[in-house]
BAPA-740860 format. One record per residue (C-alpha): x, y, z; residue in one letter; residue number from 1. Coordinates in pm, 1 decimal, always signed. Layout:
! residues N
<px=X	py=Y	pz=Z	residuo=a	num=NUM>
...
***
This chain:
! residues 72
<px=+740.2	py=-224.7	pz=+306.3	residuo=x	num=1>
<px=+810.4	py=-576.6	pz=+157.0	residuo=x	num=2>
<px=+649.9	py=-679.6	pz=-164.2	residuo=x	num=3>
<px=+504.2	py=-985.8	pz=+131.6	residuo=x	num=4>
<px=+383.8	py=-738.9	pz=+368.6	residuo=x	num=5>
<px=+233.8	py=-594.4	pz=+55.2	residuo=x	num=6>
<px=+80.1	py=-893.1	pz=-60.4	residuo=x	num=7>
<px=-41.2	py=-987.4	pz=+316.5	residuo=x	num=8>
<px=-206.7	py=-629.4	pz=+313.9	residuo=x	num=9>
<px=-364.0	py=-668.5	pz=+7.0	residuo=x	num=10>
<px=-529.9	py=-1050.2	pz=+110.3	residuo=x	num=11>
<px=-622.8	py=-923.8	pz=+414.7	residuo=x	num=12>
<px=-836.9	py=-646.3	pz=+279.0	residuo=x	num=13>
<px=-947.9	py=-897.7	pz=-10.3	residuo=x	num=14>
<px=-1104.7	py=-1107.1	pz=+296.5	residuo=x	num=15>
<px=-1296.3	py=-830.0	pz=+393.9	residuo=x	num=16>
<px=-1391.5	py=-721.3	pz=+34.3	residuo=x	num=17>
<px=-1196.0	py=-493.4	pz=-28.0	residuo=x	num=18>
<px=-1013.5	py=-401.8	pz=-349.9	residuo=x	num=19>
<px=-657.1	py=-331.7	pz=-331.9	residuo=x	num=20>
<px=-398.2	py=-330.8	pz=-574.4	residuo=x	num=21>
<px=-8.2	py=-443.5	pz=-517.3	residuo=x	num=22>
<px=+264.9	py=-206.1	pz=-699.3	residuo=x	num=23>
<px=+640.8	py=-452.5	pz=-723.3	residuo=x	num=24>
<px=+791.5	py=-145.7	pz=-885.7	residuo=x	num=25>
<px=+631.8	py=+223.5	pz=-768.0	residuo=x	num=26>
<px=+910.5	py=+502.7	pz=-810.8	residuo=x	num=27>
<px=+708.4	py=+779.9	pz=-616.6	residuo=x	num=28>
<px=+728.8	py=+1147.6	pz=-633.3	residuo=x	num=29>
<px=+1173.3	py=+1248.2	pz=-581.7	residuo=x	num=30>
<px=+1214.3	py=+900.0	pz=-637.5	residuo=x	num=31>
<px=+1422.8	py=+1013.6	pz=-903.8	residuo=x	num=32>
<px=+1340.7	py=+654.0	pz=-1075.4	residuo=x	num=33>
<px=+1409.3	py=+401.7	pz=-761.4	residuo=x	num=34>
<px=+1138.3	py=+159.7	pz=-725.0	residuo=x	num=35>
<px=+1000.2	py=-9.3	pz=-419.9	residuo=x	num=36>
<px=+680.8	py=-245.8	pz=-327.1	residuo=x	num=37>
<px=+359.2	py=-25.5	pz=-235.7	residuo=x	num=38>
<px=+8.7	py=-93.0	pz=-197.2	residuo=x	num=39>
<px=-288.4	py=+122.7	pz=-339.3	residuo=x	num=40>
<px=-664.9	py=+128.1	pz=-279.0	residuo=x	num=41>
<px=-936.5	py=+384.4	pz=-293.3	residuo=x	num=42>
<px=-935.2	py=+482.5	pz=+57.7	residuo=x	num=43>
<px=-638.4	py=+528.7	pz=+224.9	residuo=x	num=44>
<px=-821.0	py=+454.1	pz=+555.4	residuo=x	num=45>
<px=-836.5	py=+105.4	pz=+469.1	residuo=x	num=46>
<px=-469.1	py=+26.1	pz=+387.3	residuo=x	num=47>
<px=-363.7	py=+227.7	pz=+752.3	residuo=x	num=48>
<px=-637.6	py=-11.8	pz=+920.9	residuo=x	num=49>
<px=-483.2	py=-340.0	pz=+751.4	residuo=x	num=50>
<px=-110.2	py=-232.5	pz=+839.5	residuo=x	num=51>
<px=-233.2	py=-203.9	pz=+1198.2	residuo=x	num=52>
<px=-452.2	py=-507.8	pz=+1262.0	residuo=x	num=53>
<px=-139.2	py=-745.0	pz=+1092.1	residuo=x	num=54>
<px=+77.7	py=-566.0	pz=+1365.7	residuo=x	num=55>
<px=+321.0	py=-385.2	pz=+1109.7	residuo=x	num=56>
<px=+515.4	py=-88.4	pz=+1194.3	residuo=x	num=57>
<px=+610.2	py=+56.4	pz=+875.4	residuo=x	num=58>
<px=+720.2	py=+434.6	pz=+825.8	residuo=x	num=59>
<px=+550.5	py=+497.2	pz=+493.9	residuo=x	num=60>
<px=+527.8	py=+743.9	pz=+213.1	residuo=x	num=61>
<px=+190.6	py=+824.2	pz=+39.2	residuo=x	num=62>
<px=+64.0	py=+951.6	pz=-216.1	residuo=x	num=63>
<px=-287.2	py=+1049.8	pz=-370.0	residuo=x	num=64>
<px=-367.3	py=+935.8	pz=-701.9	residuo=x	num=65>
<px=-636.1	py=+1124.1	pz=-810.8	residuo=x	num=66>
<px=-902.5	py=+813.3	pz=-745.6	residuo=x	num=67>
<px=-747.7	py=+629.5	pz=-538.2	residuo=x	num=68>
<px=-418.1	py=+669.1	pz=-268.8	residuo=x	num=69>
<px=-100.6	py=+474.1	pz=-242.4	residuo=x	num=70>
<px=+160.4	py=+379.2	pz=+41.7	residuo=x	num=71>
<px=+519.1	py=+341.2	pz=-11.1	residuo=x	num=72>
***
């Protein structure tokens, strides 16, 4: 994912009132310190309903954050 598909995520969940939070830098689990874009929210339901309505075809990582989830 691009930090601008990030960002287009994130806006398009905003319009629907929905928090969601855009990472520039997220080094994930065996990252080993390598840091890409990523998106989090509190239901990862929301984020996978966003990717598909803007038409994206991303092959994502994610991750659970205790209160909330992230994709990578």
């Amino acid at each position: 994912m691009t930090l601008t598909q990030a960002r287009a995520i994130q806006q398009y969940l905003k319009d629907q009132g929905i928090v969601a939070t855009v990472h520039k830098e997220y080094s994930g689990r065996g990252m080993y310190g390598r840091t890409v874009p990523a998106i989090s929210c509190a239901l990862v339901g929301h984020l996978w309903r966003a990717i598909g309505a803007l038409g994206y075809d991303l092959d994502l990582s994610q991750d659970n954050m205790g209160i909330g989830h992230i994709l990578y």
